[in-house]
mmCIF file of the N, C-alpha and C atoms, coordinates in Angstrom:
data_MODEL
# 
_entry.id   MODEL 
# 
loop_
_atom_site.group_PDB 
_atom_site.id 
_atom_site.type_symbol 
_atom_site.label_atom_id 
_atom_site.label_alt_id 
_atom_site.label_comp_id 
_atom_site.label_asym_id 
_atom_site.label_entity_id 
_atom_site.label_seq_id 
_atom_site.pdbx_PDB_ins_code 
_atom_site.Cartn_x 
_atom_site.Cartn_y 
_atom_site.Cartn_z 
_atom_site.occupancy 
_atom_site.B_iso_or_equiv 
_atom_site.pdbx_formal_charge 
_atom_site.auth_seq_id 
_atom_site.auth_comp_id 
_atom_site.auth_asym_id 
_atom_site.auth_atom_id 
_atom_site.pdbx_PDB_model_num 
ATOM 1   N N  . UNK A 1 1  ? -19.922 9.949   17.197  1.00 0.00 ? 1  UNK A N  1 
ATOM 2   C CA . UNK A 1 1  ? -20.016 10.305  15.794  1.00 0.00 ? 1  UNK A CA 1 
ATOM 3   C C  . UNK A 1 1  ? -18.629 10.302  15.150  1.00 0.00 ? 1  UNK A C  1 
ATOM 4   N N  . UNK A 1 2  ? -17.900 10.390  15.501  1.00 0.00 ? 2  UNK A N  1 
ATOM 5   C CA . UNK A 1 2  ? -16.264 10.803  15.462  1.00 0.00 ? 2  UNK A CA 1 
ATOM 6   C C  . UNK A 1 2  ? -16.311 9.430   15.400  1.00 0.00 ? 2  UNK A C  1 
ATOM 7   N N  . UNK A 1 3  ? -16.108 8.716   16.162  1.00 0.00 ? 3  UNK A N  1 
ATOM 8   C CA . UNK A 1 3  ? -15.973 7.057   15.634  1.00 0.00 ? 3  UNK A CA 1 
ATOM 9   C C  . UNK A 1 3  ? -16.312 6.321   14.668  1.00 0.00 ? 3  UNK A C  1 
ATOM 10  N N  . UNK A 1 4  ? -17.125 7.014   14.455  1.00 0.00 ? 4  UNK A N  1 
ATOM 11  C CA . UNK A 1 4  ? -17.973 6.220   13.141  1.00 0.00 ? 4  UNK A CA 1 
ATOM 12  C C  . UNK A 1 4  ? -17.410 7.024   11.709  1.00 0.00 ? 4  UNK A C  1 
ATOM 13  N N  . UNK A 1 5  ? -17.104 8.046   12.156  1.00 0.00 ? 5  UNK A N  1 
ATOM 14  C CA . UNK A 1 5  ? -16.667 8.601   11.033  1.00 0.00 ? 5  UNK A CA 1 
ATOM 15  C C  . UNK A 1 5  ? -14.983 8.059   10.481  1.00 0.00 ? 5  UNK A C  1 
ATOM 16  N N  . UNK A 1 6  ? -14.223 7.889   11.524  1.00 0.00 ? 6  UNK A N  1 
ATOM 17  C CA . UNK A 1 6  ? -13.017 7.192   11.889  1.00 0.00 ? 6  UNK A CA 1 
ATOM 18  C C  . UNK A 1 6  ? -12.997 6.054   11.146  1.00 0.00 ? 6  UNK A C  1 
ATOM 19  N N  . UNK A 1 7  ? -13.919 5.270   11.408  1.00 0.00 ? 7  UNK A N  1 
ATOM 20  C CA . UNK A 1 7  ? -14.459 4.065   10.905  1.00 0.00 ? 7  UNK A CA 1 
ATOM 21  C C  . UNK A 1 7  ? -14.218 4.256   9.444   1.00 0.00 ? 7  UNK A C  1 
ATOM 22  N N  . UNK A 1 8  ? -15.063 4.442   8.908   1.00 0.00 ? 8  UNK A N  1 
ATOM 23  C CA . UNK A 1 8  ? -15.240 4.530   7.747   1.00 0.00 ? 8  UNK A CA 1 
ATOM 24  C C  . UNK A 1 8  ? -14.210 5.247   6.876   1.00 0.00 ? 8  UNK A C  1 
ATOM 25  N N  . UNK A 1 9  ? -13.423 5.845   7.284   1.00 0.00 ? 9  UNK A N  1 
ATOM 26  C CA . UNK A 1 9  ? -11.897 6.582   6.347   1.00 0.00 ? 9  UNK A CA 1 
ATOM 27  C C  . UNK A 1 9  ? -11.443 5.386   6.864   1.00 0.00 ? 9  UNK A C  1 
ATOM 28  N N  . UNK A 1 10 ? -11.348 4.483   8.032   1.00 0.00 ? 10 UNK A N  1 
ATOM 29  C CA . UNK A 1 10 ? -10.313 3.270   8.054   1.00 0.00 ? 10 UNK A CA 1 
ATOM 30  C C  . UNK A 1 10 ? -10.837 2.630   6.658   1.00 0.00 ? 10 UNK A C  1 
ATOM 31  N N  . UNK A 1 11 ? -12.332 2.173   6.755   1.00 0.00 ? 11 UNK A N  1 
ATOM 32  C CA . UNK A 1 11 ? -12.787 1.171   5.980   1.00 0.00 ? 11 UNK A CA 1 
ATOM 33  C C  . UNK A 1 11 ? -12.549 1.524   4.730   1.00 0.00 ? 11 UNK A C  1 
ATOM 34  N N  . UNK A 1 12 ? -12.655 3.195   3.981   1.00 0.00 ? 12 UNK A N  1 
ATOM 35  C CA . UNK A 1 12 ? -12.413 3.324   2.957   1.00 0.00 ? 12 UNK A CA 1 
ATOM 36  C C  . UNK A 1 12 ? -10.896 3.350   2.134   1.00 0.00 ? 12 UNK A C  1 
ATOM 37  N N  . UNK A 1 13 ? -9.965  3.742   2.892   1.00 0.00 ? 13 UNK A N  1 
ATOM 38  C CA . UNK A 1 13 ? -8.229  3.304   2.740   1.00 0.00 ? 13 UNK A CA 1 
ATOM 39  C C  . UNK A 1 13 ? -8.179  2.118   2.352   1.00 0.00 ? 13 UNK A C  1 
ATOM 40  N N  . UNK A 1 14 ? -8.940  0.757   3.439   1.00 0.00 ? 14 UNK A N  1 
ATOM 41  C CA . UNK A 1 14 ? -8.516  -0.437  3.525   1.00 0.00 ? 14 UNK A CA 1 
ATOM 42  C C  . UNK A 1 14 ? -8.972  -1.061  2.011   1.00 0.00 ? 14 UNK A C  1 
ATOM 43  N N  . UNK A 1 15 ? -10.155 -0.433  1.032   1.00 0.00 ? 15 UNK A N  1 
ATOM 44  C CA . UNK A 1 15 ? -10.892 -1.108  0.176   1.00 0.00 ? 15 UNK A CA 1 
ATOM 45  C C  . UNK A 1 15 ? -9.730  -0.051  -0.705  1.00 0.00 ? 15 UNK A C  1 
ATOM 46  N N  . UNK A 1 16 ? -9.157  0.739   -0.810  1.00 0.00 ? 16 UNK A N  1 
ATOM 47  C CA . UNK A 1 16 ? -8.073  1.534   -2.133  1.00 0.00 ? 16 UNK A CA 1 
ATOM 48  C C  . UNK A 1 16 ? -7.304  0.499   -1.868  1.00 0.00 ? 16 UNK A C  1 
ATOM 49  N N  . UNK A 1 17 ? -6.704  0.039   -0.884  1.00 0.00 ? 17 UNK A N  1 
ATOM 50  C CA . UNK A 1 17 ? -5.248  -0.548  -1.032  1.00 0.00 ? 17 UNK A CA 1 
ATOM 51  C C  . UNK A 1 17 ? -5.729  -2.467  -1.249  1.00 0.00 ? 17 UNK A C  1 
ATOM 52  N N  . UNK A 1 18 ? -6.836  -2.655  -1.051  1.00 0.00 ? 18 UNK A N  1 
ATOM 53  C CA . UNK A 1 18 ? -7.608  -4.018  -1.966  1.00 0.00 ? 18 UNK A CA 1 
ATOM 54  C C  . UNK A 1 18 ? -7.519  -3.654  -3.337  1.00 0.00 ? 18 UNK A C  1 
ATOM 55  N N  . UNK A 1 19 ? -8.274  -2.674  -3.821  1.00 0.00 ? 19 UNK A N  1 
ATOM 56  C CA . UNK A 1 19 ? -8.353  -2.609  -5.338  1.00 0.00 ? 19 UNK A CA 1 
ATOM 57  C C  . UNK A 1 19 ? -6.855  -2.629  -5.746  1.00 0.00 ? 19 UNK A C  1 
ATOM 58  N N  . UNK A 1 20 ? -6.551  -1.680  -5.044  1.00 0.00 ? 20 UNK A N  1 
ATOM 59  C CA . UNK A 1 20 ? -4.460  -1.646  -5.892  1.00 0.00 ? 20 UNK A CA 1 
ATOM 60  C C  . UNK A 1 20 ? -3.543  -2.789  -5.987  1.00 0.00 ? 20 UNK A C  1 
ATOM 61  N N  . UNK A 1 21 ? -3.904  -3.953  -5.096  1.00 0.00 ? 21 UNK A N  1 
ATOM 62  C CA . UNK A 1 21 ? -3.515  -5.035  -5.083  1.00 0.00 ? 21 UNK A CA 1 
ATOM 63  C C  . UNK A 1 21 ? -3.879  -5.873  -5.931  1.00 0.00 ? 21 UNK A C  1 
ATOM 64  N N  . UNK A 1 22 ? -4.919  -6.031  -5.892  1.00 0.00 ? 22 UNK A N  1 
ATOM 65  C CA . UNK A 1 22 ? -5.814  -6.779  -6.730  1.00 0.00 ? 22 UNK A CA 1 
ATOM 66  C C  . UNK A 1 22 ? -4.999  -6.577  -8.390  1.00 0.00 ? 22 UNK A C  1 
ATOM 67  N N  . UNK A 1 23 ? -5.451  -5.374  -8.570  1.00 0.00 ? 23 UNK A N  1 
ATOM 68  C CA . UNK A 1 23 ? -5.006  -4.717  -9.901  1.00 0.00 ? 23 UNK A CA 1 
ATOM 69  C C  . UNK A 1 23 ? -3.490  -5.160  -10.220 1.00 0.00 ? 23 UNK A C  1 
ATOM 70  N N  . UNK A 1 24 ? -2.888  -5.045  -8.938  1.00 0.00 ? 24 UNK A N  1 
ATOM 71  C CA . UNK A 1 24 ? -1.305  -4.669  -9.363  1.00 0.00 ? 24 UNK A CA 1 
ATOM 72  C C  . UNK A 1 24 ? -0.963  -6.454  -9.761  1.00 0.00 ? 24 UNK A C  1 
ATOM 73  N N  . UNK A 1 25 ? -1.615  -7.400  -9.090  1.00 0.00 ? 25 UNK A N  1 
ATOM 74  C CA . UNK A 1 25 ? -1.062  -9.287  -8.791  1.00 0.00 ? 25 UNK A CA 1 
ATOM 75  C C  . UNK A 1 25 ? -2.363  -9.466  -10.424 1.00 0.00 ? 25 UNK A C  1 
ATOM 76  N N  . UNK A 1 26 ? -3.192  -8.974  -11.151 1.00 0.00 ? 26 UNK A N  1 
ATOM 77  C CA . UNK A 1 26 ? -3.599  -9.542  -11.948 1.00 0.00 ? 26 UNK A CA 1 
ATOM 78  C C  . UNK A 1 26 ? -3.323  -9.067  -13.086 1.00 0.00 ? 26 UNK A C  1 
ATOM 79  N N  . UNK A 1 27 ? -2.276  -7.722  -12.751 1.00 0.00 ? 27 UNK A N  1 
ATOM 80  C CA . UNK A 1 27 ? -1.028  -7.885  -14.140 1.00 0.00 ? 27 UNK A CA 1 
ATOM 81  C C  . UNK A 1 27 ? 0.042   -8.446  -14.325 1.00 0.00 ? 27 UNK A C  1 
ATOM 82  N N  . UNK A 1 28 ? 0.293   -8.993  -13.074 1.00 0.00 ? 28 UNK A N  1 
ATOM 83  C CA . UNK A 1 28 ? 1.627   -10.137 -13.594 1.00 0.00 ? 28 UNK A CA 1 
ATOM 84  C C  . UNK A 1 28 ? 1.168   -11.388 -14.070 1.00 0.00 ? 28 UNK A C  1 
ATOM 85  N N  . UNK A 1 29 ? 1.737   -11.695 -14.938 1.00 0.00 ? 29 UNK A N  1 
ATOM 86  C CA . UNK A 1 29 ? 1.872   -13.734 -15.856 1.00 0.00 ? 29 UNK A CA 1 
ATOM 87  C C  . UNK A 1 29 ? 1.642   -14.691 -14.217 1.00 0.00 ? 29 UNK A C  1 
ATOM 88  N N  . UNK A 1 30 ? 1.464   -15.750 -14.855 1.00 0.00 ? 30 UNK A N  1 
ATOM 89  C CA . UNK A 1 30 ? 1.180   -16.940 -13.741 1.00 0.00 ? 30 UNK A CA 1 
ATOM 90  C C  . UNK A 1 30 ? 2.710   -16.590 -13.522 1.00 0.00 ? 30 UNK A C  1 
ATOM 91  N N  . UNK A 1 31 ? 3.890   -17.002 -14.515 1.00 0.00 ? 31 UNK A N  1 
ATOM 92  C CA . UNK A 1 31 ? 4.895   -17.398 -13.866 1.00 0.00 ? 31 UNK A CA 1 
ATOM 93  C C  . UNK A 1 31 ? 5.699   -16.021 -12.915 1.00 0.00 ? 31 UNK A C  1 
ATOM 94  N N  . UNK A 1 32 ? 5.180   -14.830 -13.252 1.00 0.00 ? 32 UNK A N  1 
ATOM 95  C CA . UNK A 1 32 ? 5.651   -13.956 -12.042 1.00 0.00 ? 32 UNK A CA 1 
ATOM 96  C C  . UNK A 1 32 ? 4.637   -14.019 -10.869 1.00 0.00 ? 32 UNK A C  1 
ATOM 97  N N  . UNK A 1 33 ? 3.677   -14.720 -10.883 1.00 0.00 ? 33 UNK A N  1 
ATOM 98  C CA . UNK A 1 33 ? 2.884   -15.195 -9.631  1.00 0.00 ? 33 UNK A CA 1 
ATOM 99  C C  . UNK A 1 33 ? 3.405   -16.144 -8.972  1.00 0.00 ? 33 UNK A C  1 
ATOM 100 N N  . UNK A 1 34 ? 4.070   -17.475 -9.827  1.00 0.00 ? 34 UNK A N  1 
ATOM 101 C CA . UNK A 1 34 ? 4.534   -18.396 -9.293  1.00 0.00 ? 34 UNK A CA 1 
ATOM 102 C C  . UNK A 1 34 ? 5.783   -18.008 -8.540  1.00 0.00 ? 34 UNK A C  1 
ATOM 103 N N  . UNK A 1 35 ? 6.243   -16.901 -8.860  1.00 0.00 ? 35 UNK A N  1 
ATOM 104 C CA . UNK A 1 35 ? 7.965   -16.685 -8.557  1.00 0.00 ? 35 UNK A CA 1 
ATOM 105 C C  . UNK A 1 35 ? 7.376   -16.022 -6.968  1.00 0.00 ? 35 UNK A C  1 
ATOM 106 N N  . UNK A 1 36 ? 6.294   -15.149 -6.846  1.00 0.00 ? 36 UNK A N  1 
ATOM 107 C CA . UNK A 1 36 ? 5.917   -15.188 -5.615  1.00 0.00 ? 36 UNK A CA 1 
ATOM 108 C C  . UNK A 1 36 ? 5.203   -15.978 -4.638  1.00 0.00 ? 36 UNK A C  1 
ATOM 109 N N  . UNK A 1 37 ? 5.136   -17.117 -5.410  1.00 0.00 ? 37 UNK A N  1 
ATOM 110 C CA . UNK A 1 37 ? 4.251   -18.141 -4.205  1.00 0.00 ? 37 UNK A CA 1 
ATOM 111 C C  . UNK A 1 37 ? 3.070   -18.350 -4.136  1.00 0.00 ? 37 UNK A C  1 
ATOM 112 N N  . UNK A 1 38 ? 2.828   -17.700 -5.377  1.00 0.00 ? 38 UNK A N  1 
ATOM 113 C CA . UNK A 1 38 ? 0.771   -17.774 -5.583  1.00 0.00 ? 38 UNK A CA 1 
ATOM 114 C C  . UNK A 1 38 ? 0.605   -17.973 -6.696  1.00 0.00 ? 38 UNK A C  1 
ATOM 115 N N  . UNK A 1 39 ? -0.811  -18.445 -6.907  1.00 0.00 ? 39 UNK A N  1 
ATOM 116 C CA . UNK A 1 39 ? -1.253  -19.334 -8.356  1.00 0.00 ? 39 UNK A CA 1 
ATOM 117 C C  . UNK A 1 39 ? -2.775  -17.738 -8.440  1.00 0.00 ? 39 UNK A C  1 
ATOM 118 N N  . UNK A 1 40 ? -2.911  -17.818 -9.997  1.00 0.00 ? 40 UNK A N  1 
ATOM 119 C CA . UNK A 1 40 ? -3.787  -16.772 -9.741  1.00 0.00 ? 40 UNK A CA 1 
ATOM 120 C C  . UNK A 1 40 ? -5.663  -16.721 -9.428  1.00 0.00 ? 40 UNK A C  1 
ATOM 121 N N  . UNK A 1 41 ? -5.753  -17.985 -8.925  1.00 0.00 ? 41 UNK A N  1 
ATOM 122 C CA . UNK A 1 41 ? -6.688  -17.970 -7.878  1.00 0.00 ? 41 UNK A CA 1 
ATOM 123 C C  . UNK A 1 41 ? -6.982  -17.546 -6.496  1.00 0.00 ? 41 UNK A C  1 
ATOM 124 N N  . UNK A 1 42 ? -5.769  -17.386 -5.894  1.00 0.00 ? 42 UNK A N  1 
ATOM 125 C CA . UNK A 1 42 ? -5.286  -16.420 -4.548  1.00 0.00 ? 42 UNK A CA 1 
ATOM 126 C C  . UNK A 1 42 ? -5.338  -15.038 -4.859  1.00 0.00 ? 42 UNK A C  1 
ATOM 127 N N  . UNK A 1 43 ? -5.433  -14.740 -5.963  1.00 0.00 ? 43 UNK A N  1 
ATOM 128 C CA . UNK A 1 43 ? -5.407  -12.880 -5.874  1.00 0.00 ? 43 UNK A CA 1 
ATOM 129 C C  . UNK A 1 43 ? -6.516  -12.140 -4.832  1.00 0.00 ? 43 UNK A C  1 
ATOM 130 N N  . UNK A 1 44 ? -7.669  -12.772 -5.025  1.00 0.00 ? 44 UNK A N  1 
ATOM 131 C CA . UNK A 1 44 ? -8.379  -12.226 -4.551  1.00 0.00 ? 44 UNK A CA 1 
ATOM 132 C C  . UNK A 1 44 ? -8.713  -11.938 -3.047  1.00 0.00 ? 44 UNK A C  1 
ATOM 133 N N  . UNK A 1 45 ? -8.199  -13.353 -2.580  1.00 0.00 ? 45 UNK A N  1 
ATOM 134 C CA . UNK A 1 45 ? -7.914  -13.622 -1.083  1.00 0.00 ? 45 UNK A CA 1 
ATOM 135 C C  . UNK A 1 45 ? -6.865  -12.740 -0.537  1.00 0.00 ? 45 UNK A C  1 
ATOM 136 N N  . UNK A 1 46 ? -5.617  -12.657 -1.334  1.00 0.00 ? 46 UNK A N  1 
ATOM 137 C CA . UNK A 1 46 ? -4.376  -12.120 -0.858  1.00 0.00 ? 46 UNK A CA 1 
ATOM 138 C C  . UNK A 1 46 ? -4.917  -10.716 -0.522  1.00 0.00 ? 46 UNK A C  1 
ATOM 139 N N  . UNK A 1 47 ? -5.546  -9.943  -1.932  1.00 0.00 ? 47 UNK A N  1 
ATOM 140 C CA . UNK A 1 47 ? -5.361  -8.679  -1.928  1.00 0.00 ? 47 UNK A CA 1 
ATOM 141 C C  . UNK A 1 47 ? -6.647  -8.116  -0.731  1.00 0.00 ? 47 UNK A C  1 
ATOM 142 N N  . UNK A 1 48 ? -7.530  -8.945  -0.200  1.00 0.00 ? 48 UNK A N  1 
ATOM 143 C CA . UNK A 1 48 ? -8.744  -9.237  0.847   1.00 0.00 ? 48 UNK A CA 1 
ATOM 144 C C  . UNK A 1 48 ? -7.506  -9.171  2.086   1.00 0.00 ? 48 UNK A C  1 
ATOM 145 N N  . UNK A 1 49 ? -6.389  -10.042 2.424   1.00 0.00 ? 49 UNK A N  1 
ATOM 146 C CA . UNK A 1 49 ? -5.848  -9.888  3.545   1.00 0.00 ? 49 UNK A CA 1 
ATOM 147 C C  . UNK A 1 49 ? -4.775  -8.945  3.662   1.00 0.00 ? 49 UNK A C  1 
ATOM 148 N N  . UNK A 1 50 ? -4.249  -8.399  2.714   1.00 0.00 ? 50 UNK A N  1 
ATOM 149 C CA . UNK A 1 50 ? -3.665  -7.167  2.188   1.00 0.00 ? 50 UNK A CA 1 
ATOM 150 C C  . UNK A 1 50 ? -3.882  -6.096  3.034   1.00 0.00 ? 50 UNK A C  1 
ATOM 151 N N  . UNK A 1 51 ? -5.503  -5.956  2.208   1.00 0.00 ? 51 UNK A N  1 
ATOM 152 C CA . UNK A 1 51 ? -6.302  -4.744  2.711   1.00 0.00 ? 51 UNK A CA 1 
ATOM 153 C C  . UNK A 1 51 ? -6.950  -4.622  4.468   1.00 0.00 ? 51 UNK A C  1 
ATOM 154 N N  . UNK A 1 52 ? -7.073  -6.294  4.983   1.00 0.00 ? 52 UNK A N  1 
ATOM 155 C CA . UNK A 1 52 ? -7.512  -6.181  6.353   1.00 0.00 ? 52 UNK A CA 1 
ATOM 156 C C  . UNK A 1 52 ? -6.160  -5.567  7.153   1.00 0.00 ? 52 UNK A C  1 
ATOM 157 N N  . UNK A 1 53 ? -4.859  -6.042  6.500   1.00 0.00 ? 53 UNK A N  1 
ATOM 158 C CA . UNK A 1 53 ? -3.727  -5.565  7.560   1.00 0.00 ? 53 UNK A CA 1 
ATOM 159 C C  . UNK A 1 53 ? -3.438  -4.352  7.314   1.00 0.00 ? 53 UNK A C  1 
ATOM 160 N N  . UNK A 1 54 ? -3.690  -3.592  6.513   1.00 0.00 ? 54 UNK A N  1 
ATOM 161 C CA . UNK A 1 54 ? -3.275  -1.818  6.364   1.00 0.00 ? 54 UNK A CA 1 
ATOM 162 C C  . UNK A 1 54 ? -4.158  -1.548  7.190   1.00 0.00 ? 54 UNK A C  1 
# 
């Protein structure tokens, strides 16, 4: 039960620090996207692998 509960505070951290990403890369301009290496069709992916590595 403890595992599962574990689980799920992992899973729920990992989806805050998706949304904050997300949020934070679709207020910068293309060209402060471009200055990091991404076009803003990657946001969504990025802030998806973001959140798997926290």
């Amino acid at each position: 039960m403890l595992y599962l509960l574990n689980a799920l505070v992992a899973r729920f951290k990992a989806h805050i620090v998706y949304l904050r990403t997300r949020e934070e890369l679709t207020q910068l301009d293309d060209r402060a996207l471009a200055d990091l290496g991404f076009q803003r069709g990657e946001i969504e992916y990025i802030a998806r692998k973001v959140a798997d590595a926290a």
